[in-house]
Each structure stands twice: as C-alpha cells, then as structure tokens.
C-alpha positions in Angstrom: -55.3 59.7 38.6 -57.0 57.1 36.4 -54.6 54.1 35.8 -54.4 51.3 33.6 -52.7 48.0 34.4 -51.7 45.5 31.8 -51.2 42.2 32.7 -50.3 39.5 30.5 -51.0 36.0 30.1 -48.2 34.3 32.4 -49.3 36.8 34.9 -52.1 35.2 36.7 -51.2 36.2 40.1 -54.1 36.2 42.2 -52.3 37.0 45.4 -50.5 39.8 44.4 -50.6 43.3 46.1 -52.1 45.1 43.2 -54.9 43.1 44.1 -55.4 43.8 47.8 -57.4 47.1 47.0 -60.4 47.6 44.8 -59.7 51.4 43.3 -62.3 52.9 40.6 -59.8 54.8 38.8 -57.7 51.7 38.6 -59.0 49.7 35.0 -57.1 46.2 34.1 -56.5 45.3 30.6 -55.9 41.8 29.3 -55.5 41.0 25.6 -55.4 38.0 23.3 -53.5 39.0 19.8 -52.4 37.5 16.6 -48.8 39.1 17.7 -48.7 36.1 20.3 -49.6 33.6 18.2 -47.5 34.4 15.0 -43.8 34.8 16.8 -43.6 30.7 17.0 -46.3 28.3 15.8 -48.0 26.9 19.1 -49.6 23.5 20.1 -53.7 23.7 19.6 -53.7 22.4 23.4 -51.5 25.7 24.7 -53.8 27.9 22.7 -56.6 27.1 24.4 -55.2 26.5 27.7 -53.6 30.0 27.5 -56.7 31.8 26.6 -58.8 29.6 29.0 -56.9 30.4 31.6 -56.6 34.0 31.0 -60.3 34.5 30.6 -61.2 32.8 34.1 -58.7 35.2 35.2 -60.5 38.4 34.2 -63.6 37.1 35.4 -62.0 36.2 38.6 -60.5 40.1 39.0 -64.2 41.5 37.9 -66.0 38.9 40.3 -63.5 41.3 43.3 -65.0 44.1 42.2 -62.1 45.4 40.1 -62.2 47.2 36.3 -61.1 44.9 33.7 -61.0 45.3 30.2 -60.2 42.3 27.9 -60.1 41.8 24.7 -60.2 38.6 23.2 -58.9 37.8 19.7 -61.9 37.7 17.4 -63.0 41.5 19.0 -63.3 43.8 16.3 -61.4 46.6 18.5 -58.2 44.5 18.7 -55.3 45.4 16.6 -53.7 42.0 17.6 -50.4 43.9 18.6 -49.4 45.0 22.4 -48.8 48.5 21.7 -51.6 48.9 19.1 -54.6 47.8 21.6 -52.5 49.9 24.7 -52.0 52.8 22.5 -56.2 53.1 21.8 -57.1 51.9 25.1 -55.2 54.4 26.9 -56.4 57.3 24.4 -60.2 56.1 24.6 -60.2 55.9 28.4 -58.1 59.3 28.7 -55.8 57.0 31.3 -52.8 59.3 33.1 -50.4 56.5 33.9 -49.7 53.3 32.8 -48.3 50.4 35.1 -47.2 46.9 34.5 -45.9 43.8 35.1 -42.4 42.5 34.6 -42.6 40.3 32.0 -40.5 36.6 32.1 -39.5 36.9 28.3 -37.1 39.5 26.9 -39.1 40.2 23.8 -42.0 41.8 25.8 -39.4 43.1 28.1 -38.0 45.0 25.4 -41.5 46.0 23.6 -43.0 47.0 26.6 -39.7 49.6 27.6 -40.4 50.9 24.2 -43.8 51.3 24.2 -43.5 53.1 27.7 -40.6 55.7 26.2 -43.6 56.5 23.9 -45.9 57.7 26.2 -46.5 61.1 27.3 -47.7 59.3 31.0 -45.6 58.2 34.0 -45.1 54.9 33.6 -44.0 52.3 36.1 -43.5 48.6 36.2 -43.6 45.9 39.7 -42.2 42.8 40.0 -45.0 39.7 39.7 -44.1 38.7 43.1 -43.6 35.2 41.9 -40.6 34.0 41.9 -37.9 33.1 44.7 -35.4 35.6 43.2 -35.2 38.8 41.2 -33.9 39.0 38.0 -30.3 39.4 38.4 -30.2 37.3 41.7 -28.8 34.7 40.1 -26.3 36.9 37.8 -25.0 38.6 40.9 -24.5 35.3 43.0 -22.4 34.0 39.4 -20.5 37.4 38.9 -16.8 36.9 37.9 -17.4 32.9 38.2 -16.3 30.8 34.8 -18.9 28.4 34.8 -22.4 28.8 36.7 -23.0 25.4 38.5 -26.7 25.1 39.7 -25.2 23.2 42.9 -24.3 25.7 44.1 -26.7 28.3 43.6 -29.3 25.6 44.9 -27.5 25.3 48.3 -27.8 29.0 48.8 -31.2 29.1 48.2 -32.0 26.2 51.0 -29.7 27.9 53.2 -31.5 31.8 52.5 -34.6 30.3 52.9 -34.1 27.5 55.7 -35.4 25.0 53.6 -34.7 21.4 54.5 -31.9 22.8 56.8 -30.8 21.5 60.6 -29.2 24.3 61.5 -26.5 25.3 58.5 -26.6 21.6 57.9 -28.6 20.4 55.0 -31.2 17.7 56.8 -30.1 14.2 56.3 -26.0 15.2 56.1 -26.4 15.5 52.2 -27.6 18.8 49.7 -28.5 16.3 47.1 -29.9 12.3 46.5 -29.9 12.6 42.4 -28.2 9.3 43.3 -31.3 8.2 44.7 -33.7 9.6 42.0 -32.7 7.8 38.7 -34.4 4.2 38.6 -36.7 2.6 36.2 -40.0 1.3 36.9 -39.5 -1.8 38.7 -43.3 -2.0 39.2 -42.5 -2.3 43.4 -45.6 0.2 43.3 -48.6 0.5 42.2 -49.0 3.4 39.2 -51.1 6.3 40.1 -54.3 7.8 38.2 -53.4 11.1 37.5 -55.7 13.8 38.6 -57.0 15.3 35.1 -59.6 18.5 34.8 -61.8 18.0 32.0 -61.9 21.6 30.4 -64.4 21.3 27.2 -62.9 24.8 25.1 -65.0 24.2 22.2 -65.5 27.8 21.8 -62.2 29.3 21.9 -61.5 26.4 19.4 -63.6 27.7 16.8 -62.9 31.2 17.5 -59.0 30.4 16.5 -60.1 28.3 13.8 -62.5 31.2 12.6 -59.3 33.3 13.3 -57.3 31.2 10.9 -54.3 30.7 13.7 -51.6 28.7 13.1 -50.9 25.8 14.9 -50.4 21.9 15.3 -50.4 19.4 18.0 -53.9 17.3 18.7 -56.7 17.5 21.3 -59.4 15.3 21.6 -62.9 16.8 21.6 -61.6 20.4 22.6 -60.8 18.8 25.7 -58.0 20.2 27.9 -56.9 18.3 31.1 -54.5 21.2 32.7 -55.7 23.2 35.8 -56.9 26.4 34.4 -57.5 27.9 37.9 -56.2 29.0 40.9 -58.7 26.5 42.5 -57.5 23.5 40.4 -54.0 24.4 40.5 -54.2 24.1 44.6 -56.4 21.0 44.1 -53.2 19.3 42.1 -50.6 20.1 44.8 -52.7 18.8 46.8 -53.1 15.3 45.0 -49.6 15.1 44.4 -48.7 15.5 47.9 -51.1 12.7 48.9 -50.5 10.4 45.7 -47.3 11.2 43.6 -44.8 12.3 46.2 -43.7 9.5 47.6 -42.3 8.3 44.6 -41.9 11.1 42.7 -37.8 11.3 43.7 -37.2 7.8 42.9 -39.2 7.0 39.4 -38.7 10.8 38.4 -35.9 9.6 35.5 -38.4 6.2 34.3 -40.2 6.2 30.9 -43.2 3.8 30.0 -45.1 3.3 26.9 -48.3 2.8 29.4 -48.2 5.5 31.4 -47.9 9.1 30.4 -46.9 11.2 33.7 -46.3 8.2 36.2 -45.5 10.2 39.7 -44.5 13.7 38.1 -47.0 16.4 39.2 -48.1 17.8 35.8 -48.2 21.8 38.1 -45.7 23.7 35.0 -48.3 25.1 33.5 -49.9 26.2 36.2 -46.5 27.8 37.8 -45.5 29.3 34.8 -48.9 31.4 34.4 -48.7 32.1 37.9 -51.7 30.5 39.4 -50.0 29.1 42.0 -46.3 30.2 43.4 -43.2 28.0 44.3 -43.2 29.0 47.1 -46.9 27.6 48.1 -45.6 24.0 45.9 -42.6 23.7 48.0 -44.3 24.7 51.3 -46.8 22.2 50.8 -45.0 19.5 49.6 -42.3 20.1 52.7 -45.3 20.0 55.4 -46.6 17.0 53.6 -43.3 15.5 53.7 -42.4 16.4 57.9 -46.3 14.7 58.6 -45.9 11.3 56.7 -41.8 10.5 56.9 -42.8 6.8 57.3 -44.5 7.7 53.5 -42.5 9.9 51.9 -38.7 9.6 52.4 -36.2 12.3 52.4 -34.7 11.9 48.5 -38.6 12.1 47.2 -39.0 15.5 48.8 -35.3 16.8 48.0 -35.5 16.1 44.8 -39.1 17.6 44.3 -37.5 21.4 46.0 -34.3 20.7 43.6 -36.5 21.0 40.8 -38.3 24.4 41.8 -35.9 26.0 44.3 -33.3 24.8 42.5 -33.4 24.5 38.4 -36.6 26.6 38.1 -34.8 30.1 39.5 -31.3 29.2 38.5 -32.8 29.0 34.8 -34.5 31.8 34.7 -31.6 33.8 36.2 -29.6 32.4 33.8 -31.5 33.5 31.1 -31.7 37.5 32.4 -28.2 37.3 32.8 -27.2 36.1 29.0 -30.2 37.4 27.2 -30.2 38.5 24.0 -26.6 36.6 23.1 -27.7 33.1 24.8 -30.5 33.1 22.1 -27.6 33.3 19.1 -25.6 30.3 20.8 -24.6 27.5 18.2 -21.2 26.0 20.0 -21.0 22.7 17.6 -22.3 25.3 14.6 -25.5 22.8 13.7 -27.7 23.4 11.0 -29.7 20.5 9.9 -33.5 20.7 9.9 -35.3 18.8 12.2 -37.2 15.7 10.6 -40.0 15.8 9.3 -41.9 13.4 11.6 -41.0 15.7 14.6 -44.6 16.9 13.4 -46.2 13.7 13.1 -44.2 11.5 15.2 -44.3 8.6 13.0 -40.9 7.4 13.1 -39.6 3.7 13.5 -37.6 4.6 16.9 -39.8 3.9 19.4 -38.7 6.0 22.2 -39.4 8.8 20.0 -42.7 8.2 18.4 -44.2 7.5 21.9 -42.1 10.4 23.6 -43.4 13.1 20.3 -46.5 11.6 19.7 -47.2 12.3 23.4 -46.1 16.2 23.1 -48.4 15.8 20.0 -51.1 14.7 21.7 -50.9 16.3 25.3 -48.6 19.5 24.9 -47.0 17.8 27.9 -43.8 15.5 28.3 -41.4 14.7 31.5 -38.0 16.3 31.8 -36.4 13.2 30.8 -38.4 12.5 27.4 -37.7 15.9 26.5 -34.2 16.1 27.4 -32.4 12.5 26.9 -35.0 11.3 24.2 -35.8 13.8 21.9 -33.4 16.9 22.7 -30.5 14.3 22.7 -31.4 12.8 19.0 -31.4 16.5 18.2 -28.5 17.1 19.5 -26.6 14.0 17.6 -28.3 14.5 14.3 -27.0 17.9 14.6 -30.0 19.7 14.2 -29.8 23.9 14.1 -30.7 25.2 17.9 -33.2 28.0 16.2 -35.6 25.4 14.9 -35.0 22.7 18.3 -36.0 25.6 20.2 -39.4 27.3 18.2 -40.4 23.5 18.5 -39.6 22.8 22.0 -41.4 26.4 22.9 -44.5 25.6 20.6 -45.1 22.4 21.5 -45.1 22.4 25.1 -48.2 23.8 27.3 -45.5 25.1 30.1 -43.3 26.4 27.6 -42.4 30.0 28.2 -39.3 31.3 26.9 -37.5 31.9 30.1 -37.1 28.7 31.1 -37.3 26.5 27.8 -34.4 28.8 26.2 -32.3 27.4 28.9 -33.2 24.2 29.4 -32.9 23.7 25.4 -30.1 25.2 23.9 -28.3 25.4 26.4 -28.5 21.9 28.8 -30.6 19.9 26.1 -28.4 20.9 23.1 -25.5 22.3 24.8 -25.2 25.3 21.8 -23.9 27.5 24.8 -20.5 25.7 25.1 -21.2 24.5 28.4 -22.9 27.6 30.5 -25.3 25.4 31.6 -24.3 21.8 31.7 -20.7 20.9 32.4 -20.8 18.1 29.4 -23.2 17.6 26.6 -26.2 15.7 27.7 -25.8 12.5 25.2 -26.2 9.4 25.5 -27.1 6.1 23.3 -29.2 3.3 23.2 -28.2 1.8 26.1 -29.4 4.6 28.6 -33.0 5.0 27.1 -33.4 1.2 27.7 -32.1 1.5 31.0 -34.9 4.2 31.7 -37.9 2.5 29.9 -40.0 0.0 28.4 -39.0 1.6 24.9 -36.5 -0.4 23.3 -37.6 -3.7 23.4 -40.6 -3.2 21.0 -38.4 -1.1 18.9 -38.2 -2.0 15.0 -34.3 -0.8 15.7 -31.8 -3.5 17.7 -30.6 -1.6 20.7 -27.7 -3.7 20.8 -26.1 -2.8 17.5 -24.1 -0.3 16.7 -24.1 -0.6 13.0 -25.6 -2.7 10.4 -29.4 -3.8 9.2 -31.2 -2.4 12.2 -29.1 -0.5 14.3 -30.4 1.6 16.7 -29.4 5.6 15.4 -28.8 6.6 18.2 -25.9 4.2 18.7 -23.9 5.4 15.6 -24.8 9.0 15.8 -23.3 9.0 19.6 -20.3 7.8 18.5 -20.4 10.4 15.1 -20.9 13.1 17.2 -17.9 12.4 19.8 -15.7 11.8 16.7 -16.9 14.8 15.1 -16.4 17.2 18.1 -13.7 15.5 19.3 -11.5 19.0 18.6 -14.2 21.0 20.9 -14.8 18.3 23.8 -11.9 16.0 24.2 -10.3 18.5 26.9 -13.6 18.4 29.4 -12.8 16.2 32.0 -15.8 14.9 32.2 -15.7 13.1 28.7 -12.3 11.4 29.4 -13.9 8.3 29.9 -16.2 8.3 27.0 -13.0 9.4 24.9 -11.3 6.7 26.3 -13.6 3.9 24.8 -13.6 5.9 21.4 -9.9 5.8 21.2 -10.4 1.7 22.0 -12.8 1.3 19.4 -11.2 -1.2 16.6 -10.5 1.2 13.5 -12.6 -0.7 11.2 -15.2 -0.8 13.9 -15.4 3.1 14.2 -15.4 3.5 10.2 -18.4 1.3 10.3 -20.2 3.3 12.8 -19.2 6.7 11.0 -20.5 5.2 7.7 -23.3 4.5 9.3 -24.5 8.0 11.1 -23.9 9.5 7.8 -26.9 7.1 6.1 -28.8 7.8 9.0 -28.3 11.6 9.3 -28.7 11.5 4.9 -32.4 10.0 5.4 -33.2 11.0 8.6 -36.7 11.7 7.7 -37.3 8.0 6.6 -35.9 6.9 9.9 
C-alpha cells in the first residue's frame, strides 16, 4: 500500500518510530504555505527559522534514505493551503492511505480531521512522541477539580517519572525552591557568552520578500542565531549544562539592559519544533546536576525540570482540555488596542522599549520580560486579549499556540478568570526595579505614583484594582493588596485614578 505522511513544521522529530524503517512505498510530505503565514502576522526571524529548520529536516529524512516531498513556498505546484497541496499530492502519486501527526494547535487539529473525513483512503494519525503526557493527561488528572494548580500536577509528574525523588520523597525534603529562584543580578558571578549559531538565510529572505509575506520584527544581515538542527539543539543543552545551569535557578527572574538571555538556555524553539525532547533536556541537565553538586545546587536544577516537566505539559494540557472556549476568554471584558509602539518599541518606559525592542530584534524574550513587563502593562492598560495574543504568537520564535495561548491569556492577562493563575499577575513599578537595571535610566520616576513623571505603571496598578475591585476583592490572595487600596488617603487615590485615565487616553505617546 503506497502511503503518504505529512508532517508539519513543529514536527521535527528525528527519533521517532516512523523513522526506524526506510519503506519505498512510504513518501513524506512537508509544505511551506501562505495559509501559515496569513492566520497571524509573524516576526521575519520566526519565518526564516521555521522554514530553515524544516528544510534541514527534509534533507536530513532523504540523507536516511526515505521519500520526501517538499514543497517550499515560491513552488509553482503549491496551493499555499493544507488540504489543497494534500488533495493533488495524493491524487498525482495515486497514494492509498494517508497518515499523520498529531498536531499541537487546535486549528490544524480541526482542518486536518476534516480533510481526512474527505478522503476516500484510510486514514490514521500517531502521537509525535514528544511530549511527557498525552493530550488529555492533564484534563483527566484535573477532572471534577475547581481550579487546576500546576503544583500539583508537577509533583505527580516527578513522582510518575522518579525524577529528583528519594524514594516518595522529593530530594532535598522540598517539591519546590521558587523561593530560591527570584533574585536580581547582584553581579556575584560572572555573565556568560551565550552560545549563538550563525544561520545566514539570505535566501529564504528574498524568497518571502519575492512572496510578498507579511511580517515585522528585525534581523540583522539575514542572520539567525537559533539552533536549526538536531545537532545544534544537542550542542546547546550541552553548553547550558556546562555554562548556564548553575545559575540558571537563582538569576532566572533578573532583567538587564546589558545582557539579553543572562543564564536562561534559549532551547524553546528548538523543543517546540521537536528537535530535541524534554525528556533528553531534563535527563541531561539531571546527570549534569548529580556529577557537579559542588557546581550546581539543588534549586538551579529544580527549578530548570519545573519549567519543562512542570509548566511546559501542564500548559499544553491545559490548553486540550479548554480549547476552543479558552481562546474566547475576556474575564475583565478588555478592549483597548495595543499601542502603537508595541511595533516599534519606542516608548519612554524603559523596561518596555528594551524588553520589546529585544522581541523586535531577536524574536526571543525571558519568561519574566514577557510576563511581568510587557503582558502586565497589557494587562493594566486593559488591552483586548485577541490582539495581546496574535502579538505575543507572532512575535516570538518559540511561539506555538499551545503553549503561548495559555501562558497569555490566561496566566499573563488572566482573561480566563483565574484557570491558570490563582491571582492576576500585576504588579508596579516597584517590582520591575526590584528585578532589573531598568528603572533607574527611566525618563518616568519609579517612585511616584502620580504627577509630572510618574511611572504608568504605578497609577494603572492601582486603576486596575479599583476598577475590578467587584471581580477580585473576594480572592484571598488580593486581601493584602486591597488592604493598602482601602488605606490609600481619598484624595490620594483620585489622583492616581486621574492619572491612569491621561495615561490610558495617550497611551501611544507614552
């Protein structure tokens, strides 16, 4: 029976069983298409380093001695949409069944179980053998609980896969050292060079540009510094287990002006296209960990598995669970456009030019810049969720829908009432100074609440408790800041409110 696979481009699973045998009657088919880039504007850099990536690929699987066709976007065969290029490829090659895999994103999901209803073929589709979890793992694990705390979800995982466990103990007495993991750069170590790969995409550049596709972001030189291969992406784990991890726990909150990536490892985009598993991160990063303890100290390693074992399954079970309502959520009902300068990031507040104009520039930000600098301003100047979350999946290289969805409207601007975060992630000017070098090179006065200068982010904290007050005020985890809103002087609190409005009236002059 001749067979054709389709594999997408967040499917670069070298290691996986489809691959073990080399079958003539077995063809391959990857695509570039216009219907990828037109659902939400991309960043030039994830463009490239998408179709880069994917191309390597192909050769890779031909290299093996298997079939591939692929067709790239300026081929005059390609219909730029899924089930046009599947339909003809199928009928040209006189293929008798068609097999795929999974994808991460519900659109596909749904287009591809349409297209296959279609067909007059057996069809079948296989797990990507990627993840820790299957779809509904995390669904099941939840099912008839109110609220889905990742906690708790995370300590199953270390305890189904007997990861830093004595016994059914977790190692070192405690599940968790966030405690440990939120200082600033105090400069007690050295910064690290981070390990770049120097991709030159000059050709798939003017390809898109001959293609017209739309995009924005920068790159220098059609330069891409991601790993775009299997062999990279185990050459970076393999640097930041020598060089980042032993401080990645403690500086993984801190923000500098200086220094772009400063211990994180920079591996997203190479997990979420599937060049390299969590489960090869994590095991390397553990062994790493039990040969240099004297090195590398238990909350560095914890909070390095937290992220992957933890977060990285829990959103993306999250997201098969609640799909297609989470993508509706609007729980403070927000509509304001974004600003203008999101684009550009000129803007006077400096945490924000340096933490957009950095996504601008490198497709690439830390967890913090894009949670507690940029999605929190969003969040206070009440921005709609629809347009934080087309630019938080454009922008970003290692953005795929199943986990940015998540991580922005629901923990970043808590649109889902509080599925994913037990209280809105907000805070002023106090905790980005706290966290960075930012502030004090800042045109705005961190210090200031109101009046020539004031930091926004001051005012619009406060506006936005006031605001929401009816929605929030019975979480208990807001007593406290409800408690010092209630002690505010009246007059005080009128000046603040007076002032949010000005801001959030010329919040693209800000």
């Amino acid at each position: 029976m001749k067979t054709l696979r389709f594999i997408l481009g967040d499917q670069l699973n070298s290691t996986h069983s489809w691959f073990l045998q080399k079958d003539p009657e077995t063809v391959y088919v990857m695509m570039e298409m216009m219907q990828e880039q037109n659902y939400v504007k991309h960043h030039i850099q994830k463009i490239l380093a998408f179709f880069a990536a994917m191309r390597n690929f192909a050769f890779q699987l031909e290299k093996a001695g298997h079939k591939v066709i692929y067709l790239k976007l300026d081929d005059p065969e390609n219909e730029q949409t899924l089930a046009g290029n599947l339909q003809k490829i199928i009928g040209k090659n006189s293929i008798e069944q068609f097999e795929y895999f999974l994808p991460d994103e519900y659109r596909l999901d749904q287009q591809l179980k349409t297209f296959c209803k279609d067909l007059s073929i057996p069809t079948k589709a296989y797990d990507t053998e990627h993840f820790f979890t299957s779809r509904e793992e995390v669904g099941d694990f939840f099912s008839g609980k109110k609220q889905l705390i990742m906690e708790s979800f995370y300590r199953h995982m270390r305890q189904k896969y007997d990861l830093l466990m004595n016994g059914k103990e977790p190692t070192g007495g405690l599940w968790n050292f966030d405690v440990d993991n939120r200082n600033r750069y105090d400069k007690k170590v050295p910064l690290p060079e981070p390990l770049v790969f120097e991709h030159d995409l000059s050709e798939i550049r003017a390809m898109i540009d001959e293609m017209k596709v739309q995009r924005f972001g920068n790159v220098v030189g059609n330069i891409v510094d991601l790993p775009l291969s299997r062999k990279e992406a185990l050459k970076l784990i393999d640097y930041f287990c020598q060089h980042l991890l032993p401080h990645f726990g403690t500086y993984e909150d801190a923000m500098l002006q200086q220094h772009v990536s400063l211990f994180h490892s920079r591996l997203s985009f190479a997990l979420n296209v599937k060049l390299i598993s969590p489960k090869e991160v994590i095991s390397q990063a553990i062994m790493a960990w039990q040969h240099r303890q004297k090195e590398i100290s238990l909350p560095q390693i914890e909070g390095f598995v937290r992220q992957i074992l933890g977060w990285r399954e829990y959103m993306r079970g999250l997201y098969w669970n609640k799909m297609p309502e989470f993508a509706e959520k609007n729980f403070f009902n927000h509509h304001a456009k974004l600003p203008e300068w999101f684009w550009t990031g000129e803007t006077k507040m400096n945490c924000l030019k340096h933490s957009i104009g950095q996504s601008l520039d490198l497709g690439w930000a830390h967890h913090i810049q894009r949670l507690m600098v940029i999605g929190n301003f969003a969040m206070l100047s009440g921005s709609n969720p629809d347009e934080v979350d087309a630019w938080y999946l454009g922008i970003y290289v290692d953005a795929m829908q199943w986990v940015q969805l998540p991580n922005t409207r629901g923990m970043s601007q808590f649109a889902d009432g509080g599925m994913v975060g037990t209280k809105p992630y907000a805070a002023s000017a106090a905790y980005i100074n706290k966290m960075s070098d930012y502030c004090g090179s800042c045109f705005y006065d961190r210090n200031k609440k109101y009046g020539e200068k004031a930091c926004p982010y001051n005012s619009l904290y406060w506006d936005f408790f006031s605001r929401n007050e009816n929605l929030l005020a019975n979480n208990q985890r807001l007593k406290l800041i409800y408690g010092n809103l209630h002690r505010l002087k009246p007059e005080d609190l009128e000046k603040i409110l007076e002032q949010a409005a000005v801001y959030k009236s010329m919040v693209n002059e800000l």
